[in-house]
Biopython code that builds the backbone (N, CA, C, O; Angstrom):
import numpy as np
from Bio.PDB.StructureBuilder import StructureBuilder

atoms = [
    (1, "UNK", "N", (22.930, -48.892, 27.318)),
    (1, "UNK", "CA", (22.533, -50.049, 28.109)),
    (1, "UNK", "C", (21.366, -49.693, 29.029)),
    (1, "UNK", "O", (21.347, -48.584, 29.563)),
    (2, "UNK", "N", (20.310, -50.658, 29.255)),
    (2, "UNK", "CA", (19.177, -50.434, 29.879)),
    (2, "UNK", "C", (19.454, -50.630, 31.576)),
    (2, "UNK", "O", (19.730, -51.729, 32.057)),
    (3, "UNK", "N", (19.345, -49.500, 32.306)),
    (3, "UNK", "CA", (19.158, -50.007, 34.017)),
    (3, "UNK", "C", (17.975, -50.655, 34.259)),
    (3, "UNK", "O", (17.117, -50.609, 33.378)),
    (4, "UNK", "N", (17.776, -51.193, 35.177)),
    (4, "UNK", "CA", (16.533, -51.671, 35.995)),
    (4, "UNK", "C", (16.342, -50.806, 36.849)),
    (4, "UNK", "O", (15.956, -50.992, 38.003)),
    (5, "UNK", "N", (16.645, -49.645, 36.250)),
    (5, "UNK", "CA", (15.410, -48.293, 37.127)),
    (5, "UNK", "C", (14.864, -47.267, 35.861)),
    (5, "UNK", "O", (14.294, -46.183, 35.982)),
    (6, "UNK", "N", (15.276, -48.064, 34.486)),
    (6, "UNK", "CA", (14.867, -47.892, 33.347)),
    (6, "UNK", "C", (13.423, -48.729, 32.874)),
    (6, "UNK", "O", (12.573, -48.561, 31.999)),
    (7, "UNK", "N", (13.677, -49.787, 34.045)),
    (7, "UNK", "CA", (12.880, -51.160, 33.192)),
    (7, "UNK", "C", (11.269, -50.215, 34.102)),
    (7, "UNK", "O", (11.249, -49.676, 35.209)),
    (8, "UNK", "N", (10.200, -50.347, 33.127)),
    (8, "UNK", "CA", (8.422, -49.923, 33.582)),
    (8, "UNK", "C", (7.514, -51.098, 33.471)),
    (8, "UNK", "O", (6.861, -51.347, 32.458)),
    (9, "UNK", "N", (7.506, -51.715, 34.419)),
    (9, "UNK", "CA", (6.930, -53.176, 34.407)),
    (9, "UNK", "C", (5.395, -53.309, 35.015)),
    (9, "UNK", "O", (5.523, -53.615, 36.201)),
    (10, "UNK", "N", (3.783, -53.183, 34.615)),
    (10, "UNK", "CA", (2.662, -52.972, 35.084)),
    (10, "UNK", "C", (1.972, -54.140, 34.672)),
    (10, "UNK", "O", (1.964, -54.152, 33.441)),
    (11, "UNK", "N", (1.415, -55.085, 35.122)),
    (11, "UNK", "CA", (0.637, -56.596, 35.170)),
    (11, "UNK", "C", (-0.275, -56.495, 35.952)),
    (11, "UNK", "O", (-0.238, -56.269, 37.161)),
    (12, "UNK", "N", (-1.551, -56.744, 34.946)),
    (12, "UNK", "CA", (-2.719, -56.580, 35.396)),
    (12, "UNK", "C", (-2.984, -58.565, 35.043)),
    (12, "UNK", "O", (-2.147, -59.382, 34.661)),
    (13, "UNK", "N", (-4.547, -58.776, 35.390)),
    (13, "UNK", "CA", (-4.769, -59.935, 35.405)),
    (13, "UNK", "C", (-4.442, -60.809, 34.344)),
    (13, "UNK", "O", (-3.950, -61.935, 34.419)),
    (14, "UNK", "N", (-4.965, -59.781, 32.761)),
    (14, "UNK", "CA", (-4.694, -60.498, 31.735)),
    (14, "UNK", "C", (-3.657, -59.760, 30.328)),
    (14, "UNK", "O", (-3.636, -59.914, 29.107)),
    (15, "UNK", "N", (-2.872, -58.906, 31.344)),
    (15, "UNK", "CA", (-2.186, -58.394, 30.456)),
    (15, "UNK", "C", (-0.718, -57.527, 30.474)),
    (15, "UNK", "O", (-0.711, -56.659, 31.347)),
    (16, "UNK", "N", (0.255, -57.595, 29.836)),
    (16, "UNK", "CA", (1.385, -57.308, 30.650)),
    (16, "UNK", "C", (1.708, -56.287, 29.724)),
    (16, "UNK", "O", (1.506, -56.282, 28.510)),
    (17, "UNK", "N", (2.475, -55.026, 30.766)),
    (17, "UNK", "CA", (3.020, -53.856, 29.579)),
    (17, "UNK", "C", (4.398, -53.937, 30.497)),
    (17, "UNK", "O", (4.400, -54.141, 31.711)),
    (18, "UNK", "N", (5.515, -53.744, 29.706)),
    (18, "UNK", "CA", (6.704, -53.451, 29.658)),
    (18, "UNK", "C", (7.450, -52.609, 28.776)),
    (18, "UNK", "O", (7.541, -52.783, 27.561)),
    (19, "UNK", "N", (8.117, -51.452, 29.603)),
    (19, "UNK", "CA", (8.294, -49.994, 29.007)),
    (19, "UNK", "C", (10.017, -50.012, 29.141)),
    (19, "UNK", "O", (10.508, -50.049, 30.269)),
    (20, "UNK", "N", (10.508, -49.996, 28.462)),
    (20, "UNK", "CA", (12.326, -49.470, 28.432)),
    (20, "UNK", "C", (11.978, -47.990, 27.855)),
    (20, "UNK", "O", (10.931, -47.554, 27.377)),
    (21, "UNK", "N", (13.490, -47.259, 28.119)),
    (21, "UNK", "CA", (13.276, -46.122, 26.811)),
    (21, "UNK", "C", (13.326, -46.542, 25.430)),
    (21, "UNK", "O", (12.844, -45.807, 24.567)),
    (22, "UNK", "N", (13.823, -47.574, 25.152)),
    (22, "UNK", "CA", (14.259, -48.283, 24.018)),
    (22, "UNK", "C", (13.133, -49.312, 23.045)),
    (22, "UNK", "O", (13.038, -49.398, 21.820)),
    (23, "UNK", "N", (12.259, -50.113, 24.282)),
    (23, "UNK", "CA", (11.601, -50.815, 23.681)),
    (23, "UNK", "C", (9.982, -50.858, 24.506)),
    (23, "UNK", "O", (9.722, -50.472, 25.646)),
    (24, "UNK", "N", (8.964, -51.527, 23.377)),
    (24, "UNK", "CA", (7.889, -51.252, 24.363)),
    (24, "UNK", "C", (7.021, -53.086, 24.242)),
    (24, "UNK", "O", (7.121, -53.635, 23.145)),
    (25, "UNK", "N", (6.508, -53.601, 25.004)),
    (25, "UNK", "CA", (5.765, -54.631, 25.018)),
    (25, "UNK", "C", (4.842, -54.870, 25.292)),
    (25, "UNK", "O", (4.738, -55.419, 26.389)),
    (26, "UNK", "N", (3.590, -54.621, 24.491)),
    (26, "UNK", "CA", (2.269, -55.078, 25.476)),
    (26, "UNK", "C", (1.650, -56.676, 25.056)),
    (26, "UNK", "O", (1.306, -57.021, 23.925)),
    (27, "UNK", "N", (1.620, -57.544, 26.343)),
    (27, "UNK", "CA", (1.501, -59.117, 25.726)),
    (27, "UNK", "C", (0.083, -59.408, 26.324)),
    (27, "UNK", "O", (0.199, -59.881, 27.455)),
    (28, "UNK", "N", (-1.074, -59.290, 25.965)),
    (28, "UNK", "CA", (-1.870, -60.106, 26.382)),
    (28, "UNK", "C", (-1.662, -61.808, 26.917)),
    (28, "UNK", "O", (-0.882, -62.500, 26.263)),
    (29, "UNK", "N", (-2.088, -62.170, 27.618)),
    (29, "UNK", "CA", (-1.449, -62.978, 28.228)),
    (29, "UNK", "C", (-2.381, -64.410, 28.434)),
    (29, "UNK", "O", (-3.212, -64.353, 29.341)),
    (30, "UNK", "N", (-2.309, -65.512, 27.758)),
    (30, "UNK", "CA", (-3.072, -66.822, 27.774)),
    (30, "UNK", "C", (-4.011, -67.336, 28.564)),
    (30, "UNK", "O", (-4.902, -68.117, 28.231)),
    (31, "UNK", "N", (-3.714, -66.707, 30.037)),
    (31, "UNK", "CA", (-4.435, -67.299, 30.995)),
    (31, "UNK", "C", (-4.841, -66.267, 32.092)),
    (31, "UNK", "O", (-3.956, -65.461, 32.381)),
    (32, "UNK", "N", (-5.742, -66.181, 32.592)),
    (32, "UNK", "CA", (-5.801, -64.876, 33.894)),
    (32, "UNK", "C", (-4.070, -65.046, 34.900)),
    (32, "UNK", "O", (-3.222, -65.812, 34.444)),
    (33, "UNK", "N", (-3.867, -64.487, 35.822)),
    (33, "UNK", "CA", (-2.562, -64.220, 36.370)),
    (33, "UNK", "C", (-2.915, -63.773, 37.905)),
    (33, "UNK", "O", (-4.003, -63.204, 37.829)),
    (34, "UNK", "N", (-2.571, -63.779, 38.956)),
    (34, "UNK", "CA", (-2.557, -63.363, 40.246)),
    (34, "UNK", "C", (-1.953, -62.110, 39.975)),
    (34, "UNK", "O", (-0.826, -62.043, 40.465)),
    (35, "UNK", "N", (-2.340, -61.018, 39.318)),
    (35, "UNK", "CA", (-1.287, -59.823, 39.658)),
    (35, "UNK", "C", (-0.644, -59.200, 40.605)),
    (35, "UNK", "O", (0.406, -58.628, 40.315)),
    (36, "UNK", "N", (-1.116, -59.180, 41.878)),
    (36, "UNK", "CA", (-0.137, -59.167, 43.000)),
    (36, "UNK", "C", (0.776, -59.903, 43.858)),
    (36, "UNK", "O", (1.235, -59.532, 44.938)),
    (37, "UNK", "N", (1.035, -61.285, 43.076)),
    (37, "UNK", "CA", (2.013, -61.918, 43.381)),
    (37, "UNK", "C", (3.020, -62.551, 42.717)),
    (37, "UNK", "O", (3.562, -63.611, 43.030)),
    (38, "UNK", "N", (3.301, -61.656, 41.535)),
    (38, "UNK", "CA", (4.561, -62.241, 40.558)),
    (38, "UNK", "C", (5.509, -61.463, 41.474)),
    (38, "UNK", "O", (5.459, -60.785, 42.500)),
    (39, "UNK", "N", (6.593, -62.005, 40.385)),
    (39, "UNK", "CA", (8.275, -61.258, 40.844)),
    (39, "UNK", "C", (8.483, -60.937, 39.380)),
    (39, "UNK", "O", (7.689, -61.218, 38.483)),
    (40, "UNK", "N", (9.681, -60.298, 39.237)),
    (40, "UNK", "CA", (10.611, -60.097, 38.376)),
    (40, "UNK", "C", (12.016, -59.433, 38.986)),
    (40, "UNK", "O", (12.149, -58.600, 39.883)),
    (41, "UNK", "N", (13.004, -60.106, 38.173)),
    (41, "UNK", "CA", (14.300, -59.694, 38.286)),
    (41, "UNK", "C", (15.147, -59.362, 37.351)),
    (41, "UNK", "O", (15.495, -60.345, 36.697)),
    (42, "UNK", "N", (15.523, -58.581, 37.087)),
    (42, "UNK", "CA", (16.212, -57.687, 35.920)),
    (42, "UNK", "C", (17.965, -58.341, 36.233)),
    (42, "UNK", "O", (18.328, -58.602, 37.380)),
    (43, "UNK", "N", (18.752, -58.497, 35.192)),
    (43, "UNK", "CA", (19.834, -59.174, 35.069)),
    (43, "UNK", "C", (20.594, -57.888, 34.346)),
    (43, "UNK", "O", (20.082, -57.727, 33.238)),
    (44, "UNK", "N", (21.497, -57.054, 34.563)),
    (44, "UNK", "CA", (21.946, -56.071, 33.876)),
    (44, "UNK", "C", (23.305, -55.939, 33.171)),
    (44, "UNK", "O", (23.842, -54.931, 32.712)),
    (45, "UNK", "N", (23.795, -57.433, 33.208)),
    (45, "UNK", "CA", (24.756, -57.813, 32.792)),
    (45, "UNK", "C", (24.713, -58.598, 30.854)),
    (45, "UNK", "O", (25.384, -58.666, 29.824)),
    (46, "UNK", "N", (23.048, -59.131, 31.623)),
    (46, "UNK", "CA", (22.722, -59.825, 30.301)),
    (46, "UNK", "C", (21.614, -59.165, 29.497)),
    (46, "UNK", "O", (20.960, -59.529, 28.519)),
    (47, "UNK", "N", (21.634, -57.803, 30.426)),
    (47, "UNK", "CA", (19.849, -57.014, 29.871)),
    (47, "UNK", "C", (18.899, -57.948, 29.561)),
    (47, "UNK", "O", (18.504, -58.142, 28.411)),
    (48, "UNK", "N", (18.567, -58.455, 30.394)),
    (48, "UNK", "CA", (17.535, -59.726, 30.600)),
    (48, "UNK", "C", (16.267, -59.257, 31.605)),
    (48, "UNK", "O", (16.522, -58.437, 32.487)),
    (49, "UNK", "N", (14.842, -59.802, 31.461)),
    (49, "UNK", "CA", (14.217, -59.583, 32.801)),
    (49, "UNK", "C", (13.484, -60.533, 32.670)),
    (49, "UNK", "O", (12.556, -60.627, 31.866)),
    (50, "UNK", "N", (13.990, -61.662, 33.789)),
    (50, "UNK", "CA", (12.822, -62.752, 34.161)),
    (50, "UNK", "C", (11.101, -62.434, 35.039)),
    (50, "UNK", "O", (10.827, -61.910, 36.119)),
    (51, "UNK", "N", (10.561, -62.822, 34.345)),
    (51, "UNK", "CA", (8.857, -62.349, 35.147)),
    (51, "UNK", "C", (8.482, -63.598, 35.572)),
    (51, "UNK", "O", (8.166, -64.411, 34.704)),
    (52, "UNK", "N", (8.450, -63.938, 36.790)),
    (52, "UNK", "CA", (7.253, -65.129, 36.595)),
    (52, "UNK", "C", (6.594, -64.957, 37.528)),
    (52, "UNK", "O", (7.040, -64.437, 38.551)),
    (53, "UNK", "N", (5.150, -65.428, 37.368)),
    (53, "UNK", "CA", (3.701, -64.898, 37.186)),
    (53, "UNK", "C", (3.093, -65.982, 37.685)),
    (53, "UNK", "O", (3.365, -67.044, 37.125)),
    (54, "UNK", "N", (2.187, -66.011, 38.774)),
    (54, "UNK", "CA", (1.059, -67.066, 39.218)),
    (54, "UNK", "C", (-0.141, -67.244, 38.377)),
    (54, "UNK", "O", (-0.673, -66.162, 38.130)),
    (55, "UNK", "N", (-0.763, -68.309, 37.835)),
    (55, "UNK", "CA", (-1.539, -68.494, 37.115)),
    (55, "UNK", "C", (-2.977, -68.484, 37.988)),
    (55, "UNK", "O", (-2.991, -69.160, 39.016)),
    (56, "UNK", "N", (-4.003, -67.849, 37.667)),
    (56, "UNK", "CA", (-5.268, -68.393, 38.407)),
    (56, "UNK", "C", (-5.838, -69.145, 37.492)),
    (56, "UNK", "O", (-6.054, -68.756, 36.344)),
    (57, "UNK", "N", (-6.159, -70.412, 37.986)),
    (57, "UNK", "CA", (-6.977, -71.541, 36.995)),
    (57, "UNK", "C", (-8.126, -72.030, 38.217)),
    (57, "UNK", "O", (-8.044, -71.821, 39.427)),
    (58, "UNK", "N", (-9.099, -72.672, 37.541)),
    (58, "UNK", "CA", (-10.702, -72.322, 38.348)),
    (58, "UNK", "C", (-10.363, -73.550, 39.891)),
    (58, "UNK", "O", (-10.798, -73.204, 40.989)),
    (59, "UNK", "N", (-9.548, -74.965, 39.746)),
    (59, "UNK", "CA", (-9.720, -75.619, 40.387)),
    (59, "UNK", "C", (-7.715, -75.557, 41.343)),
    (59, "UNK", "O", (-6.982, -76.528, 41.528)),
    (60, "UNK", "N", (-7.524, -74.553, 41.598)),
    (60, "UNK", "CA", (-6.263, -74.471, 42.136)),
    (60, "UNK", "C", (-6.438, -73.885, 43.584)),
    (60, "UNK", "O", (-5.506, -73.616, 44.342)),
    (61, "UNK", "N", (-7.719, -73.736, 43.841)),
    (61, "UNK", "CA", (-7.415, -73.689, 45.312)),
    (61, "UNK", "C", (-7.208, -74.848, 46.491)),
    (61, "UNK", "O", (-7.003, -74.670, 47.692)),
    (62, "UNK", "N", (-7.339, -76.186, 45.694)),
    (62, "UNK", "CA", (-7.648, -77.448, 45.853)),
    (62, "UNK", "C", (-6.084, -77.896, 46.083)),
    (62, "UNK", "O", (-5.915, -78.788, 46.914)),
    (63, "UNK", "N", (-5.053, -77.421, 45.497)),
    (63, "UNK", "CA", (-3.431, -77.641, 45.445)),
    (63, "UNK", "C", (-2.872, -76.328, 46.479)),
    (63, "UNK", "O", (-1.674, -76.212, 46.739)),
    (64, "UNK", "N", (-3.613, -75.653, 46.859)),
    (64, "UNK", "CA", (-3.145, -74.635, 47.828)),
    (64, "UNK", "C", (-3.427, -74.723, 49.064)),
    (64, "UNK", "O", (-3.593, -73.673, 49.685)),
    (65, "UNK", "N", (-3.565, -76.089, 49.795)),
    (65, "UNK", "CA", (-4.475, -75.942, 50.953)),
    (65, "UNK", "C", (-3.159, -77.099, 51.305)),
    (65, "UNK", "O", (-3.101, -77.653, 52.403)),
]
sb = StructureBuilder()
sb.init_structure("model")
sb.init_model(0)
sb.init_chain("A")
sb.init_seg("    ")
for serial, (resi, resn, name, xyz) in enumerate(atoms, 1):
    if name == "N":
        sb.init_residue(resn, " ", resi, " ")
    sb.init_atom(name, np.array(xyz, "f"), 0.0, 1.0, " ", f" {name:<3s}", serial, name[0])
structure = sb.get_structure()
């Protein structure tokens, strides 16, 4: 079973790597991303890990004010 001190989680603007010992993921990713302001939470019951990720899109500073 995987811990979440197993889980290697690194998100850059447009691209996400996720490292288990078990499994590996690298997802390029649809849209640029705020990389210093996602979360993730690892579920270790369901070996699950939710990511969610701020999108940067060109006219969103306009909804942030």
């Amino acid at each position: 079973d995987t811990k979440a001190t197993d889980v290697c989680l690194d998100v850059k603007e447009t691209y996400l790597d996720l490292r288990t010992p078990k499994y590996k993921l690298g997802l390029h990713l649809p849209h640029p991303i705020h990389s210093q302001e996602g979360k993730a939470q690892f579920f270790s019951e369901r070996q699950e890990l939710k990511v969610t990720l701020l999108m940067k899109r060109p006219m969103d500073f306009i909804n942030m004010q």
